[in-house]
N, C-alpha and C positions, 0 to 999 in steps of 0.2 A: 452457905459455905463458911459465915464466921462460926457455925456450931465447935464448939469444944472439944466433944466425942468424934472429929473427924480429925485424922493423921493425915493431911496431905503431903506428895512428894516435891521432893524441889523442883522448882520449873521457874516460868516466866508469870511477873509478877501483875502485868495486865492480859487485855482481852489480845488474842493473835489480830485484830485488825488495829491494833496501837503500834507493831511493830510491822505494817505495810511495805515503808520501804528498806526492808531489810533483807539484804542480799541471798537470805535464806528464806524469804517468806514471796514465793510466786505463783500465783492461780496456776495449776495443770503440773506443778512439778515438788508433791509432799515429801519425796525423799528426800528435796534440799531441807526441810522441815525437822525430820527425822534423824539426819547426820546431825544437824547443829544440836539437838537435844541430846544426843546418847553423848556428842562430845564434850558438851559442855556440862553435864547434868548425870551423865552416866547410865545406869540401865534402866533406871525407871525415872520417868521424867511427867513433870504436871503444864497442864498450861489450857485456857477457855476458849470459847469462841462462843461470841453475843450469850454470855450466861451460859453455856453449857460445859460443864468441866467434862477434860480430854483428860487420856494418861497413856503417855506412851510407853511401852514397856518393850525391855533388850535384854531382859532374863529369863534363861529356860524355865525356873522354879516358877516362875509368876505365871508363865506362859502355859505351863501344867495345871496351877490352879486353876487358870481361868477356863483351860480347852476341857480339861478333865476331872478333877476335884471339885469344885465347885460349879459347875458346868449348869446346873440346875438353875442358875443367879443371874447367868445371861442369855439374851437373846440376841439374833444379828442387828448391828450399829444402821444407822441411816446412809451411809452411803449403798450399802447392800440391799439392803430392803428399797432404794428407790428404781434400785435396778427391776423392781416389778414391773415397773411402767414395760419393760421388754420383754423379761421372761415369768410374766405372771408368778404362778405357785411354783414353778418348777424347784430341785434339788437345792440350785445354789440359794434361793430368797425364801422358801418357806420355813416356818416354824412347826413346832411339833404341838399338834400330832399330824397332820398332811406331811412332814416332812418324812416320818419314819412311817409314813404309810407307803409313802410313794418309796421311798428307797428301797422297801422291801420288797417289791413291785418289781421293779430296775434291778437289781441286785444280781436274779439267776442270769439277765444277761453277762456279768462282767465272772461269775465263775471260772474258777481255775480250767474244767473241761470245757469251757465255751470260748477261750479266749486262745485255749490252745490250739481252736480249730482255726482260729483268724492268722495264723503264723504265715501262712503260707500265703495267704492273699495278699500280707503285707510286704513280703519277699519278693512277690510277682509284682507287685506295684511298685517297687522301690527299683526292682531291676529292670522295667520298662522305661522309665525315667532315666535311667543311667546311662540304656544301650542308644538314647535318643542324643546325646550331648555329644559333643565336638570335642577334640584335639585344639585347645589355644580358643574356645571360645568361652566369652564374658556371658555369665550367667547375675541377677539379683540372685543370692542361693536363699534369700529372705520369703522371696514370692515363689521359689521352687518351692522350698518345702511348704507352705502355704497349700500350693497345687496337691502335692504328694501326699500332705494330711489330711486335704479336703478327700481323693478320690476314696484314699483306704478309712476314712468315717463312713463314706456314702456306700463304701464295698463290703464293711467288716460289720457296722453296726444298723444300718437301715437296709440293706440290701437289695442296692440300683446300685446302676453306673451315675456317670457325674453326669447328669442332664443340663440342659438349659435351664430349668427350674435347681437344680442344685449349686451351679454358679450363680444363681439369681442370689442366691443364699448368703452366699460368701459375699459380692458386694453388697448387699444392704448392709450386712455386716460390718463392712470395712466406714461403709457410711456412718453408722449407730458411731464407731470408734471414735471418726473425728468430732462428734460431737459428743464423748461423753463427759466432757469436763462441765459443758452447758447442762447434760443432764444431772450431776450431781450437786453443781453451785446452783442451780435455782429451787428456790424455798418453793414447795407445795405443788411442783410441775405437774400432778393429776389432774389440779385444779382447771390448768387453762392450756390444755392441751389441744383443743381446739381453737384456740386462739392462735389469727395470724400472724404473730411473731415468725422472722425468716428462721431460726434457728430451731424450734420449737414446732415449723411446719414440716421443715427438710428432716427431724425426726418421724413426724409423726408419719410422712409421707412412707417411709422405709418400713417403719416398724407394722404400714397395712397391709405392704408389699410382701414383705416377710411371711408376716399371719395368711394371707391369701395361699400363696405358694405352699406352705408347709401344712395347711387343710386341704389340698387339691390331694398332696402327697398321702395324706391320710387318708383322704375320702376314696383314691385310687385302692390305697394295699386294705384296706374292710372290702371294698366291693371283689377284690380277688381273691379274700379269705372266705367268706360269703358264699362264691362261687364253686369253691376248694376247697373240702375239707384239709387233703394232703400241706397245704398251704398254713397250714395253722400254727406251726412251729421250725420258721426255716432257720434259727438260730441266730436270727436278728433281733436287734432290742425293740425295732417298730412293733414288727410282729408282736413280740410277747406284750408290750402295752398294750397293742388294742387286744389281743385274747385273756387279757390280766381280769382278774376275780376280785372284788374287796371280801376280807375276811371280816367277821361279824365284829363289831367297833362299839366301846362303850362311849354316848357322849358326851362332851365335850362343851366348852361354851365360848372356844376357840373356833367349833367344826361340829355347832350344835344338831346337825342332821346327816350322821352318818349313813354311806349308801349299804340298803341289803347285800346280804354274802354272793348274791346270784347276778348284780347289775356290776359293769365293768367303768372304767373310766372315760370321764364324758370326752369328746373333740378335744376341746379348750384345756383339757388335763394333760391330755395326750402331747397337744401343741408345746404346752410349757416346758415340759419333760426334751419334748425333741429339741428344742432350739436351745434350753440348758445344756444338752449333752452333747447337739451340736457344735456349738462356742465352744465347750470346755476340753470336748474332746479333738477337735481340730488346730484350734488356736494356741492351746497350751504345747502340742508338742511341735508344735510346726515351730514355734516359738524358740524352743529348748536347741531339736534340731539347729537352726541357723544359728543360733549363740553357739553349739557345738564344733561348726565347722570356720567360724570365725575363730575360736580360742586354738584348736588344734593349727590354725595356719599361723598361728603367732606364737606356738609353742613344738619349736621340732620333735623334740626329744621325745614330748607325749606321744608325739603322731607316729616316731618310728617304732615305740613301742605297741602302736595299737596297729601296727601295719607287720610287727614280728608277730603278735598273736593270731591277727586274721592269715598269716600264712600259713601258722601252726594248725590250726584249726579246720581251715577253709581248702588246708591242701587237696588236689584232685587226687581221687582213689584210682587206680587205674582198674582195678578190677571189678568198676561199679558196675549195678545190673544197666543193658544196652535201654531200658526206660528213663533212668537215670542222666545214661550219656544224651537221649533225644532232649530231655528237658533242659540240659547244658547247653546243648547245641541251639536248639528254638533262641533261647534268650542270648545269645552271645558270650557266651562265659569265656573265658580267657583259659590258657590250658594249667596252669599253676593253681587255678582257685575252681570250687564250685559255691552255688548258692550258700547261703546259711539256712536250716533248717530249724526246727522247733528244738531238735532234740541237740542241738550246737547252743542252745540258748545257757546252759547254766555252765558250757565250758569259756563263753565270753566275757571272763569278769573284769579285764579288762577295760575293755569296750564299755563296760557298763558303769566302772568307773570313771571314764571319760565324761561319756554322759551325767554322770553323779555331779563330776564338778564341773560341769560348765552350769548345772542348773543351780550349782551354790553360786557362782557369781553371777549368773544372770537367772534368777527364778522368774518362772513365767508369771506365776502368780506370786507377787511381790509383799503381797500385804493382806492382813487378816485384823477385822476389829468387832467386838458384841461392846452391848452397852449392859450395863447391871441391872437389874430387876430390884434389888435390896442392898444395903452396904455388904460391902464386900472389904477382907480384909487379907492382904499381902504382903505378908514381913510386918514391918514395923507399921507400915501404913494403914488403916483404914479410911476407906474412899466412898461416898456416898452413891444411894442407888442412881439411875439416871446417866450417871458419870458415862463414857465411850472409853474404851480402851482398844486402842490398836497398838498392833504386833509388826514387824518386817521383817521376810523373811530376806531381802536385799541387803539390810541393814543389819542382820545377825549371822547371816553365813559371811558378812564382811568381819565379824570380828574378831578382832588378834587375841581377846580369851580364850577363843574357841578355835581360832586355824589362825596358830602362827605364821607371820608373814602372807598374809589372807587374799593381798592383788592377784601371787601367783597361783598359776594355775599348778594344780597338783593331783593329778588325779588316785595316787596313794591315799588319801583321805580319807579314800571309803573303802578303806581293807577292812575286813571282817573284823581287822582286830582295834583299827582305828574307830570303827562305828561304836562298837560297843564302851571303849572308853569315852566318850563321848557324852553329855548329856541330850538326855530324848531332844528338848528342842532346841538342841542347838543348830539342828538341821532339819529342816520342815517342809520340802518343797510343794506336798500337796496336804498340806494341814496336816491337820490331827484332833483325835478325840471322838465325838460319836459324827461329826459332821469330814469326818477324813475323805478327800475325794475318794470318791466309787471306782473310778475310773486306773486307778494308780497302778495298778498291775498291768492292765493291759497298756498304759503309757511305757511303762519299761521296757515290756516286750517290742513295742513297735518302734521305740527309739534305741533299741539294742540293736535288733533285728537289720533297720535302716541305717544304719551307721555303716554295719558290718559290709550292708549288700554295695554301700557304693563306697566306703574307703578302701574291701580291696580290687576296687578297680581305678578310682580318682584319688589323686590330692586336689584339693582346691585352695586357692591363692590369692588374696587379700588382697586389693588394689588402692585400698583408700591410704591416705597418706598420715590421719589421725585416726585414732581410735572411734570405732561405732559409735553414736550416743544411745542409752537405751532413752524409751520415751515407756513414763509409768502410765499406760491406761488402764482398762480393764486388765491384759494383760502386758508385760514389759515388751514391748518388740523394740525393734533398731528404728528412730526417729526417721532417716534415709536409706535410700538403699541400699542391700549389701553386696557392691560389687565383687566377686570372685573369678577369679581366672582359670579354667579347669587343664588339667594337666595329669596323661595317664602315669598310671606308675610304671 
């Protein structure tokens, strides 16, 4: 690092364990990390850990470089790539070329006509939920939506109801969480994973329980496809993985034994993929969701705005066909509103702004880092290969560059005409670049959709007396719970 051809940016002058007790430097919480760099240092910031130089970066231009212009230079940082211990090769930990094999694979799932057909199941699932809730009673709305994005993952993209083996799912889940701070701070955890360490067994315990359950799952839907031709494309993502084809593949010395055009992907392929898209597609909007209905309850004005639109919108027709009025009736609809539909989706842009920025202030996914492959060079800076570079998105949709007066909540932000003045990343909730979540379309529709279905029937009502705390794990959720008081309109 004393080389001379290298520009480093300003930062911190020793290794991060010399500044231990500083009030900004605490195991399991790098956003406190991340404010003190971008404040004190500005958008791009230097700083090591035990000999590895770090660069945290809080400008869109650099943030393009890296996702997209130079993209070829890196590959995913160590804390992502140790998440393999969980989700093997799947989407979010693989490199290319498995990476853009498998996505091409996943991909016809998440299409614009496949995702159109999921509207309606996420409607029915959101208004089942709603007609179940009480007059004056305390709900967590944190573990609601938890519930409601577990059932519509297991209804929309694997297609089962929420089984016993599906909530098996969700707590291992919630277990892997509270220990991922142990999985990411321990150096070489592949190594001694079967080592009885308490902390390091109560993962490995879950993560078997996991794999067990989500091969039953698989070995069930092949033996029904097997059975079934008809079976072979019911428009779920399970299905298409196990019926998925590899196209013929030059090798590689990454992925030196590509499979014939005529062999599909193995169990353990299949595995990694579900419980990637599991995680990411449950927990990320279940996430958003609850940050949505905390921000709207601390911000009237939005709410009564998204409550003039769902009236405009959601008004009852009276002259709907009598199939129409059964399906109002079955679900409880109220006589002012009916459900929202697919084709109500591109008139709620409201709604969709709401959601827009509750996920600039609380992004699920908080933070993105590759490390460089070669020197790499960003504005004035040149920064050697090896280097990590992380990005936050918590910590850039906070910034007053980029949304003046950035605490409030403003759902105006994301007017068609505010986005596009804007720089690409200055708002980034599901990345970007060739690794942009797969998922990102169908997340908008389903937290458009769920919004609509139960704001125009609920407000719900903040009980706590301090603000949420978010807790950064994999993804940000509310440290405790979120009490809310539900209240019809």
């Amino acid at each position: 690092m004393t080389d001379s051809s290298y520009t480093l940016p300003p930062g911190l002058k020793h290794s991060l364990p010399f500044y231990a007790n500083k009030p900004w430097v605490k195991l399991g919480e790098p956003i406190l990390l991340f404010e003190y760099l971008h404040r004190t240092y500005g958008n791009i910031a230097y700083y090591s850990f035990l000999g590895t130089p770090i660069v945290f970066v809080n400008e869109p231009e650099y943030i393009h470089e890296i996702l997209i212009n130079q993209a070829s230079s890196f590959v995913k940082e160590r804390t992502v790539r140790r998440m393999k211990v969980l989700l093997g090769e799947g989407l979010i930990t693989s490199d290319d070329p498995i990476h853009m094999r498998q996505r091409k694979i996943a991909a016809p799932a998440f299409h614009r006509h496949r995702i159109a057909a999921y509207a309606d199941q996420i409607v029915t699932i959101a208004a089942s939920m709603r007609e179940h809730w009480q007059p004056g009673e305390t709900i967590d709305v944190a573990a609601a939506m938890m519930n409601l994005s577990l059932e519509i993952v297991a209804r929309t993209l694997f297609d089962t109801e929420v089984t016993a083996d599906i909530r098996s799912i969700n707590d291992e889940v919630n277990t892997i969480m509270g220990l991922y701070n142990l999985i990411i701070a321990l150096p070489k955890l592949e190594s001694y994973l079967h080592w009885p360490l308490p902390g390091v067994s109560k993962f490995r315990r879950s993560r078997d329980r996991l794999n067990t359950i989500v091969d039953r799952i698989i070995r069930q839907r092949r033996e029904e496809m097997a059975n079934n031709l008809t079976l072979r494309d019911r428009g779920d993502l399970l299905s298409m993985l196990i019926a998925s084809r590899y196209e013929s593949e030059v090798p590689s010395t990454s992925d030196p034994a590509p499979r014939p055009p005529s062999e599909g992907m193995s169990d353990e392929q299949i595995r990694d993929e579900v419980l990637t898209i599991f995680l990411a597609g449950y927990e990320t909007v279940a996430n958003a969701l609850a940050w949505t209905w905390y921000c709207l309850s601390q911000n009237p004005e939005a709410q009564s705005k998204l409550h003039a639109e769902l009236d405009a919108v959601l008004a009852t027709d009276p002259g709907a066909p009598s199939s129409t009025q059964s399906h109002r009736a079955e679900h409880g609809d109220i006589a002012t509103h009916r459900l929202p539909t697919l084709a109500d989706y591109p008139q709620l842009r409201y709604t969709e702004q709401v959601f827009a920025e509750a996920m600039r202030l609380y992004p699920p996914a908080w933070a993105m880092g590759r490390r460089s492959t070669k020197p790499v060079v960003l504005g004035p800076y040149r920064i050697p290969a090896g280097a990590h570079f992380f990005f936050s998105q918590y910590i850039m949709h906070r910034s007053a560059e980029h949304f003046p007066d950035p605490l409030r909540f403003d759902p105006t932000r994301h007017t068609p005409e505010a986005k596009a003045a804007r720089a690409k990343f200055a708002y980034f909730p599901f990345g970007g670049g060739g690794r942009q979540c797969i998922g990102e379309s169908f997340a908008w529709m389903e937290g458009v959709l769920t919004i609509a279905t139960i704001a125009s029937r609920w407000r719900l009502i903040y009980l706590g007396t301090t603000p949420p705390v978010p807790q950064a794990k994999i993804t940000l959720r509310p440290r405790d719970p979120l009490r809310m008081r539900l209240k019809p309109r």
